[in-house]
C-alpha positions as a printed Julia matrix, in Angstrom:
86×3 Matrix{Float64}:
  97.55   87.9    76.02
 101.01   86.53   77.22
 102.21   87.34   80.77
 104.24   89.6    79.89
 101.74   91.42   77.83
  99.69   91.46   80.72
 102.55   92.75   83.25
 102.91   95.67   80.87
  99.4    96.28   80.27
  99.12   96.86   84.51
 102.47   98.72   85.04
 101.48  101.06   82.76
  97.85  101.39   84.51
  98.89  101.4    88.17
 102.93  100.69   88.44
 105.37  103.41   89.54
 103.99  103.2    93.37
 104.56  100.87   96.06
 101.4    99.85   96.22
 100.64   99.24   92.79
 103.72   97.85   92.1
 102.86   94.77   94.46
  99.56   94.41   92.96
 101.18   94.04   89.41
 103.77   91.77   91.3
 101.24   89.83   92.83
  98.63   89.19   89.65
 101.23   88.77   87.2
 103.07   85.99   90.02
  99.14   83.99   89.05
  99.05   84.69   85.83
  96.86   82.1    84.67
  98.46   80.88   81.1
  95.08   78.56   79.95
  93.52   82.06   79.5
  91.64   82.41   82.51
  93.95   85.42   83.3
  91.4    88.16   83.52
  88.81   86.05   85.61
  91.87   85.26   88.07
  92.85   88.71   88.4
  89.3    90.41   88.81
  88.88   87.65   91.8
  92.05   88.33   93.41
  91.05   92.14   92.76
  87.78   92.04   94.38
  89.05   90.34   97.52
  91.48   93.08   97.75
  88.95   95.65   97.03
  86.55   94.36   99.77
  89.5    93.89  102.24
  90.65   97.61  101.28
  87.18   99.12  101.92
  86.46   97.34  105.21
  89.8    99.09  106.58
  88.65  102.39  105.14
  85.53  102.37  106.63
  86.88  101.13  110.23
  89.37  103.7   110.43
  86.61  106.24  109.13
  84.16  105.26  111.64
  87.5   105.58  114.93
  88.09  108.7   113.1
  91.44  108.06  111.45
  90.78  109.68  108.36
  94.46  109.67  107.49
  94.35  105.72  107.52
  90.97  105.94  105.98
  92.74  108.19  102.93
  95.4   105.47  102.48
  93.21  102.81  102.43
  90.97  104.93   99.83
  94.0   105.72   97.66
  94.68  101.72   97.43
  90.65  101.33   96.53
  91.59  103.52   92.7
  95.03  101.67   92.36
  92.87   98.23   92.39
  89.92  100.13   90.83
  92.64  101.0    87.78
  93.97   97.61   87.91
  90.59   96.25   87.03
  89.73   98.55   84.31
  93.2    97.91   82.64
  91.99   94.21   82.32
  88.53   94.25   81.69
């Protein structure tokens, strides 16, 4: 897959949004071109994924739930994002 193959193949899955838009901007920007694309891009989308759901559950447990509905409406952008490259 060429990058921008791959840029398409995630704006399509989660662009059109703030959020998604900077994760497309932000896995496409380490686009690995040796082929190691996907692997890079799951890792960087599991870090962001664990990061996401340790805010959603803090602001859960102070009961923000408004916070805690952003933060789970980032979790299906990057859950989207890793389904469009698996």
């Amino acid at each position: 897959m060429t990058k921008d193959e791959f840029k398409k193949v995630l704006t399509d899955a989660i662009g059109g949004n703030a959020y998604g838009d900077e994760v497309v901007a932000d896995l496409v920007e380490h686009f690995d071109e040796t082929g190691k694309y996907a692997q890079t891009a799951k890792d960087r989308l599991d870090e962001r994924l664990a990061t996401l759901k340790g805010w959603e559950k803090k602001h859960r447990e102070e009961g923000d739930a408004a916070k805690a509905d952003e933060e789970a409406a980032k979790i299906a952008i990057v859950e989207k994002a890793m389904k469009a490259i698996a």
